[in-house]
Every structure is written in structure tokens, then in C-alpha cells.
PyMOL Python script that loads the backbone (N, CA, C, O; Angstrom):
from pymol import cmd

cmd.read_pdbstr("""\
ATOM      1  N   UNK A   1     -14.233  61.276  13.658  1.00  0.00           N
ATOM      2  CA  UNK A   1     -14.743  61.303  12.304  1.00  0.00           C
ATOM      3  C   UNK A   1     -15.435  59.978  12.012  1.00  0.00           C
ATOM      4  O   UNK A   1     -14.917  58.952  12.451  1.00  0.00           O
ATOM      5  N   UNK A   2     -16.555  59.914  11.311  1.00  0.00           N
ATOM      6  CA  UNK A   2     -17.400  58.638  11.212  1.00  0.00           C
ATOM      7  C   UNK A   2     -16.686  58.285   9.749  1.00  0.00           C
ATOM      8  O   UNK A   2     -16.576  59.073   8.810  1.00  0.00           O
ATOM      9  N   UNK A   3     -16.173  56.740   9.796  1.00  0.00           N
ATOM     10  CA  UNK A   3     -16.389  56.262   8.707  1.00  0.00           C
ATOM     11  C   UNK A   3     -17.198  55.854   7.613  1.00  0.00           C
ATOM     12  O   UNK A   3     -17.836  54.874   7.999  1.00  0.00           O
ATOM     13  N   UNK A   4     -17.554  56.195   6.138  1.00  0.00           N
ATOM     14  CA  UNK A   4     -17.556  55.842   5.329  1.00  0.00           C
ATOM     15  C   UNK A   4     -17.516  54.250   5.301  1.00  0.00           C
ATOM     16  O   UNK A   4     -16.535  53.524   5.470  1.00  0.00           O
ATOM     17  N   UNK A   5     -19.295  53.774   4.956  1.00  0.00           N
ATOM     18  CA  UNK A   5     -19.178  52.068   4.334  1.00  0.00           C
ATOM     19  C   UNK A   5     -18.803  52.206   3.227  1.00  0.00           C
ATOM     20  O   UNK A   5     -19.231  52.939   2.336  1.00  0.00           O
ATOM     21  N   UNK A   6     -17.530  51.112   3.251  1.00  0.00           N
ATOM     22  CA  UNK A   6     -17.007  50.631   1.901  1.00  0.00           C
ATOM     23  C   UNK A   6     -15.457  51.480   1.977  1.00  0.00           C
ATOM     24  O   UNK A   6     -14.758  51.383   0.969  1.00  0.00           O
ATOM     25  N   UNK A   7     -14.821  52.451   3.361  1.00  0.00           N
ATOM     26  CA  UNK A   7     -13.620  53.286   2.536  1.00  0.00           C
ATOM     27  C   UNK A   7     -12.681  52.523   2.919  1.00  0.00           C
ATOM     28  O   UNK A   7     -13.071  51.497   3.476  1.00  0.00           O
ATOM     29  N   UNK A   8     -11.538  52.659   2.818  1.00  0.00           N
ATOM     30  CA  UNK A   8     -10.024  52.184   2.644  1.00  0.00           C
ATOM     31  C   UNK A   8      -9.702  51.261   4.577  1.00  0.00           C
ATOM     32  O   UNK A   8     -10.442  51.853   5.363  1.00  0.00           O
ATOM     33  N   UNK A   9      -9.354  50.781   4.898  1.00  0.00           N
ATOM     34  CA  UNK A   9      -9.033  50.089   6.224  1.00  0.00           C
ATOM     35  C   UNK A   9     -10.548  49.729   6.903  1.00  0.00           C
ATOM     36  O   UNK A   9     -10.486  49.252   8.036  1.00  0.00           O
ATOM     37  N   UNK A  10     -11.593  49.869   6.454  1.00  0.00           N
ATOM     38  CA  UNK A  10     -12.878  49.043   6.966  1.00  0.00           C
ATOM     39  C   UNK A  10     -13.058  47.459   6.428  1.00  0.00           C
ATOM     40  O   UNK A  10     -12.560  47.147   5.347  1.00  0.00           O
ATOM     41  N   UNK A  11     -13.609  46.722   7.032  1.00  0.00           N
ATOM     42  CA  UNK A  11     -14.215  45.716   6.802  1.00  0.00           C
ATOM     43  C   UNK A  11     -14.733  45.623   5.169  1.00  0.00           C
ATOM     44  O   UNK A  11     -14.223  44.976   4.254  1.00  0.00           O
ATOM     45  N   UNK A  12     -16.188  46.694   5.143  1.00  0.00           N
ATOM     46  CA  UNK A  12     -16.966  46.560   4.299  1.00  0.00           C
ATOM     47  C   UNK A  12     -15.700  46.991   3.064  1.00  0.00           C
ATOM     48  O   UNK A  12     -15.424  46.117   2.243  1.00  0.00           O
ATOM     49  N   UNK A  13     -14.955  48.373   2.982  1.00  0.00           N
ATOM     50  CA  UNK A  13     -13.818  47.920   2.060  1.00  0.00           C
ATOM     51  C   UNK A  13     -12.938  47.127   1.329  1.00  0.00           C
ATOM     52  O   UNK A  13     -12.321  47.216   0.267  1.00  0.00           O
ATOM     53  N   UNK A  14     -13.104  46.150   2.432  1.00  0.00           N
ATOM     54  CA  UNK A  14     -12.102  44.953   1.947  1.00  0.00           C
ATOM     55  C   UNK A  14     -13.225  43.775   1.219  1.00  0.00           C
ATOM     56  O   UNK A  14     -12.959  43.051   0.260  1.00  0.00           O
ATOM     57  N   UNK A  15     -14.238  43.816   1.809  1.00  0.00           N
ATOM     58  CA  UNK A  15     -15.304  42.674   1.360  1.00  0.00           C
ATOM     59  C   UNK A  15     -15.362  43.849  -0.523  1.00  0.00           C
ATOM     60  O   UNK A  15     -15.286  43.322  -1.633  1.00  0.00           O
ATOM     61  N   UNK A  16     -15.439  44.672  -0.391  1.00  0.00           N
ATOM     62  CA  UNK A  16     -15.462  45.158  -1.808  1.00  0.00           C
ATOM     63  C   UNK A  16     -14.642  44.500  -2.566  1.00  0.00           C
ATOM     64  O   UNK A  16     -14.961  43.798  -3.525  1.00  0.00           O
ATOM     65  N   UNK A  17     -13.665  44.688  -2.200  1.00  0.00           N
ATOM     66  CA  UNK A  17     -12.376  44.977  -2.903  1.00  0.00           C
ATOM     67  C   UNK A  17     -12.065  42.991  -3.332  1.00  0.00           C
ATOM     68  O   UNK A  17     -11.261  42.467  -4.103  1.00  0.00           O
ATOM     69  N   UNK A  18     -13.022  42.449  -2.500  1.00  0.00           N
ATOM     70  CA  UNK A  18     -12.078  40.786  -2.709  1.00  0.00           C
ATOM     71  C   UNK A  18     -13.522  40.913  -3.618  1.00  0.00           C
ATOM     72  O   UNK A  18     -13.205  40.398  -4.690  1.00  0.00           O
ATOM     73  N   UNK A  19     -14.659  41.256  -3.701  1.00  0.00           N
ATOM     74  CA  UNK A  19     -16.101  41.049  -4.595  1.00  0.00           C
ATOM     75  C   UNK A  19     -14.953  41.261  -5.854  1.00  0.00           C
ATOM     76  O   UNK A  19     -14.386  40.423  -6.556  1.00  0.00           O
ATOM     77  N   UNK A  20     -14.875  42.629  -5.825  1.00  0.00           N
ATOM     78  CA  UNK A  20     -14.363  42.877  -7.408  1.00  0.00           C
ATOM     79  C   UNK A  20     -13.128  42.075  -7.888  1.00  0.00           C
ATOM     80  O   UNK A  20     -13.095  41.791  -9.085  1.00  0.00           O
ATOM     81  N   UNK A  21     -11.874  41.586  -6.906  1.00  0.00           N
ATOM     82  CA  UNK A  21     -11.437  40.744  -7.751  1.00  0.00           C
ATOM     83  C   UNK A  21     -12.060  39.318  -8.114  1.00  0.00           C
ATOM     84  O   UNK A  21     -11.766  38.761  -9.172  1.00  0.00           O
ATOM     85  N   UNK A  22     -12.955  38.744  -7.163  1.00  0.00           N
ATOM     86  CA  UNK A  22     -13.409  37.692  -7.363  1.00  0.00           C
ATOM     87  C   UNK A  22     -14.412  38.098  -9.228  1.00  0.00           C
ATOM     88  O   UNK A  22     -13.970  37.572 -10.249  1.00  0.00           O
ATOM     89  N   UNK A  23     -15.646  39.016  -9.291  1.00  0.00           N
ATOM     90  CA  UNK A  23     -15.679  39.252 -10.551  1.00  0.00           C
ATOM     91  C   UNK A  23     -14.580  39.532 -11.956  1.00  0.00           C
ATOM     92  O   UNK A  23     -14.882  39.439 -13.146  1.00  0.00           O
ATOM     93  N   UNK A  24     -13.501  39.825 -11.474  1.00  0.00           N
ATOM     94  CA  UNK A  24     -12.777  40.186 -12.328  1.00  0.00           C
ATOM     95  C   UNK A  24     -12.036  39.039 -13.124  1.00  0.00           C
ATOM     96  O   UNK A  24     -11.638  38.958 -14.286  1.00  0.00           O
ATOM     97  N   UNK A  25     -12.009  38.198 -12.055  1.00  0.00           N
ATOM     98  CA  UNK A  25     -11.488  36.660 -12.467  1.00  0.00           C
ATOM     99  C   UNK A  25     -11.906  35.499 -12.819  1.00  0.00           C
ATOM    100  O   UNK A  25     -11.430  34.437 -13.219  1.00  0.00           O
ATOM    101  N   UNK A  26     -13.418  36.176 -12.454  1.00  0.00           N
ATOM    102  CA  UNK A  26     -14.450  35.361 -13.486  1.00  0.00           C
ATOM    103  C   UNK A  26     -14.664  35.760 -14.534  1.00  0.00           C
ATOM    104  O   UNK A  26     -15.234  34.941 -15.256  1.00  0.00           O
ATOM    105  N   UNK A  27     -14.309  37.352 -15.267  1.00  0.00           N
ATOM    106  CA  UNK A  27     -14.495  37.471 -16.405  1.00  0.00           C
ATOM    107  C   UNK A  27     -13.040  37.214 -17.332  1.00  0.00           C
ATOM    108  O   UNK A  27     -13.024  37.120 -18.559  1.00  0.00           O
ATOM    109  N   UNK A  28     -12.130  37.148 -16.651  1.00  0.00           N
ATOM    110  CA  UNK A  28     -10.862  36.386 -17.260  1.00  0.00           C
ATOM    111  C   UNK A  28     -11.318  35.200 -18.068  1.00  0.00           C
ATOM    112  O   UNK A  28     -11.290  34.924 -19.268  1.00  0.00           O
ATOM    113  N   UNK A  29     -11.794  34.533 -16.865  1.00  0.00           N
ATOM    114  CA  UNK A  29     -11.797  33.115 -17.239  1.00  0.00           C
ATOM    115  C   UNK A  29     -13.059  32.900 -18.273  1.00  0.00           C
ATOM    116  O   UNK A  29     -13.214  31.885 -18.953  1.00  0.00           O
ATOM    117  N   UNK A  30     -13.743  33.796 -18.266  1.00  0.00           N
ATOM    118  CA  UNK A  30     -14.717  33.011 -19.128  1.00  0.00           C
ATOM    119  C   UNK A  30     -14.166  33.594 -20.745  1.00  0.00           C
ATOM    120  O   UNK A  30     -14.383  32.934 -21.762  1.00  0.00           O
ATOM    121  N   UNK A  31     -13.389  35.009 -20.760  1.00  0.00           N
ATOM    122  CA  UNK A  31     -12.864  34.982 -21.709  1.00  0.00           C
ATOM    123  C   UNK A  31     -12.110  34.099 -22.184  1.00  0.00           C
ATOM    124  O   UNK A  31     -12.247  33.511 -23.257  1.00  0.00           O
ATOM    125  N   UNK A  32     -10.894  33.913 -21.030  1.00  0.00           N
ATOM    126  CA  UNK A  32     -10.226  33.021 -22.227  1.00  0.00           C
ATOM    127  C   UNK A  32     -10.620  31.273 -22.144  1.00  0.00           C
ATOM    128  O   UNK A  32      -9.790  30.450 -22.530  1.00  0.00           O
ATOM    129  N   UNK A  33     -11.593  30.968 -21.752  1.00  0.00           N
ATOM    130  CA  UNK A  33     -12.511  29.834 -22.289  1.00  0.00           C
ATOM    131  C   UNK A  33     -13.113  29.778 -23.575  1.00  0.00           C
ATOM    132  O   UNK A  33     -13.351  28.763 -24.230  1.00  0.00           O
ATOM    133  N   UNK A  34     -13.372  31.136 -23.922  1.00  0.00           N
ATOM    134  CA  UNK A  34     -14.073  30.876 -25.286  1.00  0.00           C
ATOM    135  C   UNK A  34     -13.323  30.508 -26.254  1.00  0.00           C
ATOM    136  O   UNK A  34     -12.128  30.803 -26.299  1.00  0.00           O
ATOM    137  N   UNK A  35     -13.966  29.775 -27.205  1.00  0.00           N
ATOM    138  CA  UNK A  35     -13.072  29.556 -28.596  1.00  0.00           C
ATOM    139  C   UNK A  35     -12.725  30.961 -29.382  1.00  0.00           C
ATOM    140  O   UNK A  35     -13.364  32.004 -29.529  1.00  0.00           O
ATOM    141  N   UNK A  36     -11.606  30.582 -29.761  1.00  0.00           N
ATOM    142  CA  UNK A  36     -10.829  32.015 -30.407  1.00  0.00           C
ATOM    143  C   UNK A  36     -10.571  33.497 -29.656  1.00  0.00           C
ATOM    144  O   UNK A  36     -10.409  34.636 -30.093  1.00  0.00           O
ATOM    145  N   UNK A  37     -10.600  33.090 -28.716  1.00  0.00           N
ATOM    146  CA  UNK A  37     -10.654  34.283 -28.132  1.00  0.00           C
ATOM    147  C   UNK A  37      -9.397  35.092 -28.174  1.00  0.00           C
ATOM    148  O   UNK A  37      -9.651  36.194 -27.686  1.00  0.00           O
ATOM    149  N   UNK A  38      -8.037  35.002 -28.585  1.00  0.00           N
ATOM    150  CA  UNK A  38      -6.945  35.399 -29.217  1.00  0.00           C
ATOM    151  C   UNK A  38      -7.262  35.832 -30.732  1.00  0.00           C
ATOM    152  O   UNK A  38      -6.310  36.461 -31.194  1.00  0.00           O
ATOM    153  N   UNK A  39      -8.175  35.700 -31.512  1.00  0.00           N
ATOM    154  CA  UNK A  39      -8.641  36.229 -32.533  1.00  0.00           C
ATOM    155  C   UNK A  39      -9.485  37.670 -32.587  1.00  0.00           C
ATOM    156  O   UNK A  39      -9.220  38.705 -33.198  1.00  0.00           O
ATOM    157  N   UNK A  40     -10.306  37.426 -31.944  1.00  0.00           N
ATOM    158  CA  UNK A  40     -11.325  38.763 -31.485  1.00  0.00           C
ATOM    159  C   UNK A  40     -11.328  39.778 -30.676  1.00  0.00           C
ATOM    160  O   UNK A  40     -11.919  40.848 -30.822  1.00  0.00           O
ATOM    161  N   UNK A  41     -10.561  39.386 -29.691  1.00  0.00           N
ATOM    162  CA  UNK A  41      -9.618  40.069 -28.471  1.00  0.00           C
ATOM    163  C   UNK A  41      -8.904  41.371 -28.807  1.00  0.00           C
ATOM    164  O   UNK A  41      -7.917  41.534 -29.525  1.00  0.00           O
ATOM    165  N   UNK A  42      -9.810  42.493 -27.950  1.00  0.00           N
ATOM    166  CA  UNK A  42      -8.727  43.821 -28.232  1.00  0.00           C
ATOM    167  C   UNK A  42      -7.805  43.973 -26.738  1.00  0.00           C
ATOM    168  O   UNK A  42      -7.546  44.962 -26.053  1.00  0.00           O
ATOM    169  N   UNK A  43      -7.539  42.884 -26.627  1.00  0.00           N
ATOM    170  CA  UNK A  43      -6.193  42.761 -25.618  1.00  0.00           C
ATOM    171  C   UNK A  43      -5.289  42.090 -25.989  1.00  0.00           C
ATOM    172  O   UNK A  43      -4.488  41.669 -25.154  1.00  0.00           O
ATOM    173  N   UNK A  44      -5.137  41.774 -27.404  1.00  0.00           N
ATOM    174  CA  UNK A  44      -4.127  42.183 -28.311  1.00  0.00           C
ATOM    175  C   UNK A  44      -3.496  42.910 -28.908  1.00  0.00           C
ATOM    176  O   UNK A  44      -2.321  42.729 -29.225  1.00  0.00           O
ATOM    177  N   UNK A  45      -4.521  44.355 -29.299  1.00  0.00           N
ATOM    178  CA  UNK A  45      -4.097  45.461 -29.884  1.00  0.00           C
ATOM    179  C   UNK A  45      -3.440  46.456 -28.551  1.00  0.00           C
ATOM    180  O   UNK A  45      -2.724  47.454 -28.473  1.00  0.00           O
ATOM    181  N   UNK A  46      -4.103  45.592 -27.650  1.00  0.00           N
ATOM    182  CA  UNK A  46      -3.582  47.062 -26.421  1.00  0.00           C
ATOM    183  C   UNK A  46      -1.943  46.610 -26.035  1.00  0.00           C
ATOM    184  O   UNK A  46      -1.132  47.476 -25.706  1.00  0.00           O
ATOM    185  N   UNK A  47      -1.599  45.258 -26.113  1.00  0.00           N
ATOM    186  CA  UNK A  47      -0.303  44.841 -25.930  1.00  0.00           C
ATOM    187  C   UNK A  47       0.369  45.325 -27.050  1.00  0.00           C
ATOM    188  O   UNK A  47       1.595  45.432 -27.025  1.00  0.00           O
ATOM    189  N   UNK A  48      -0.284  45.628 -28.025  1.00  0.00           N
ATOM    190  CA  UNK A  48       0.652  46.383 -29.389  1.00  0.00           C
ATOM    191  C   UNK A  48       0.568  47.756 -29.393  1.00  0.00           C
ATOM    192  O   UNK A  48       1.287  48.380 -30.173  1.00  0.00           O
ATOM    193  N   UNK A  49      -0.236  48.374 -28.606  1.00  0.00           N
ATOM    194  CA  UNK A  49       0.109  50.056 -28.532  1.00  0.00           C
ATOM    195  C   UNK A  49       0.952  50.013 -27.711  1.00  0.00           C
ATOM    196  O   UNK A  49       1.973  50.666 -27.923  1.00  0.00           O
ATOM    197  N   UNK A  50       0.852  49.365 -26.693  1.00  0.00           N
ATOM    198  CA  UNK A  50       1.829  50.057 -25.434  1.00  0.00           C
ATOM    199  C   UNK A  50       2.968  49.875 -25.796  1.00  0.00           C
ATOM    200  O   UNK A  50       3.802  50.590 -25.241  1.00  0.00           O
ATOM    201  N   UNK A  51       3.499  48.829 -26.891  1.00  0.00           N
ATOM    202  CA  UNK A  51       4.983  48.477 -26.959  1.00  0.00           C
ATOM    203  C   UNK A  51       5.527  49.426 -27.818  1.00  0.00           C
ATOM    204  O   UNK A  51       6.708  49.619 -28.105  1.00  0.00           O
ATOM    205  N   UNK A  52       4.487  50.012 -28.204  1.00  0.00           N
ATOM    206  CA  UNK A  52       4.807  50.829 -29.585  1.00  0.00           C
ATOM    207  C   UNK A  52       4.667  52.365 -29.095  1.00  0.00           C
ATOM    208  O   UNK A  52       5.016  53.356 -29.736  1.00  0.00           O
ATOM    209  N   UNK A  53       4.283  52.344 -28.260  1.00  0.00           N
ATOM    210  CA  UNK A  53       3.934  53.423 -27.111  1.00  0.00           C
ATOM    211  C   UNK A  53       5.462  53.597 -26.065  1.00  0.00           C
ATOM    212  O   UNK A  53       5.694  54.762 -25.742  1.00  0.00           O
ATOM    213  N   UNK A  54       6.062  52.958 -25.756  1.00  0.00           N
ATOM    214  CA  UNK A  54       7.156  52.622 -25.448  1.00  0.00           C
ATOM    215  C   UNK A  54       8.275  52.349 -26.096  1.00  0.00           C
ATOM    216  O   UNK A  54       9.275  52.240 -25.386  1.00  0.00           O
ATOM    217  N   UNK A  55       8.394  52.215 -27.163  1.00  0.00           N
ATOM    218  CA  UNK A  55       9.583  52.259 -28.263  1.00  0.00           C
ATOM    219  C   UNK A  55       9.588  53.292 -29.561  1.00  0.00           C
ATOM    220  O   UNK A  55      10.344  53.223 -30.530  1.00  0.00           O
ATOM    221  N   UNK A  56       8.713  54.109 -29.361  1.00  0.00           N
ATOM    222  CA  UNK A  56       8.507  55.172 -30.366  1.00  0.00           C
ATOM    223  C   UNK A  56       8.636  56.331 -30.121  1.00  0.00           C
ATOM    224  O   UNK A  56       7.739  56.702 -29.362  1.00  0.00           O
ATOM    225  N   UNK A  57       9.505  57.323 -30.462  1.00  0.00           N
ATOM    226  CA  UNK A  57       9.032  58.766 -29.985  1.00  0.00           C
ATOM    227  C   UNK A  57       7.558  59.672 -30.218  1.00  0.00           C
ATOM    228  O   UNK A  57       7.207  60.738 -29.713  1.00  0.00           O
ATOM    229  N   UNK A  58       6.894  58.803 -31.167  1.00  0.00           N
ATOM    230  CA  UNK A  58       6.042  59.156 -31.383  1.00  0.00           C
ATOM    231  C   UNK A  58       4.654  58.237 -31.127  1.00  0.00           C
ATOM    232  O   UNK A  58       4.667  57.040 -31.410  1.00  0.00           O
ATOM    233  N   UNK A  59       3.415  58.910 -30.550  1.00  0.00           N
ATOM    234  CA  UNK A  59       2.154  58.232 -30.012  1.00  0.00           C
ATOM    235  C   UNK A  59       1.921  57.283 -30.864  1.00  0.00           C
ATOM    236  O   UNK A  59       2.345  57.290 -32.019  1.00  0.00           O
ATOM    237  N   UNK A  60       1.146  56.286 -30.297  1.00  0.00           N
ATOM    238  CA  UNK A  60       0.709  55.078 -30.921  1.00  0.00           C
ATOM    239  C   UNK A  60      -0.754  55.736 -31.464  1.00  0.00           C
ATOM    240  O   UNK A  60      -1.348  56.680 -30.943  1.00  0.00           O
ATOM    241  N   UNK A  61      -1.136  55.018 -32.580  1.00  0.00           N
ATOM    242  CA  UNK A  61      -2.501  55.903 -33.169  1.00  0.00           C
ATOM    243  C   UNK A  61      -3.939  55.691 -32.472  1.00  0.00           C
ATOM    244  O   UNK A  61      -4.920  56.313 -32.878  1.00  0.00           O
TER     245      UNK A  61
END
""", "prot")
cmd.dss("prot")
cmd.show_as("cartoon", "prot")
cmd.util.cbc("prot")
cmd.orient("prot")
């Protein structure tokens, strides 16, 4: 069976896979570099559904 560039146990897979965390951790960082960024941030509200999502019998809205 011919592999697929880019699938699961190839080379080119893994060079993906370190691209996207390497982007991913540049967009961390430039978030939380900015000023206020705990103000504007809806990765605040998502830490407040899930808890509420998890301690409620009923869905978070």
C-alpha cells in the first residue's frame, strides 16, 4: 500500500505535526503578550462553561 504525504508514522507527518505546534505556540504567546488580554479573552468564558458544564445537571447556555 503506498503511503499518503503527511499520514500518521511518516516523516512528512511528523514535520506537520511539530509545524502546527510550533504555530500554535506562537499564537499563545503573542496572545498572552498583549495588554489585557485576560479582559477580552473568550478563554475565559470557555473555562466558565465547562465548569458549569461539569457541575450542573443542566447545559451551560
Amino acid at each position: 500500500m503506498k503511503d499518503i504525504m503527511g499520514s500518521p508514522g511518516t516523516l512528512g507527518g511528523l514535520a506537520l505535526r511539530v509545524s502546527q505546534f510550533v504555530c500554535a505556540a506562537g499564537s499563545l504567546a503573542a496572545m498572552l503578550s498583549a495588554y489585557g488580554f485576560s479582559n477580552y479573552s473568550a478563554f475565559c468564558w470557555t473555562g466558565v462553561l465547562d465548569y458549569c458544564t461539569l457541575h450542573n445537571d443542566r447545559p451551560a447556555p
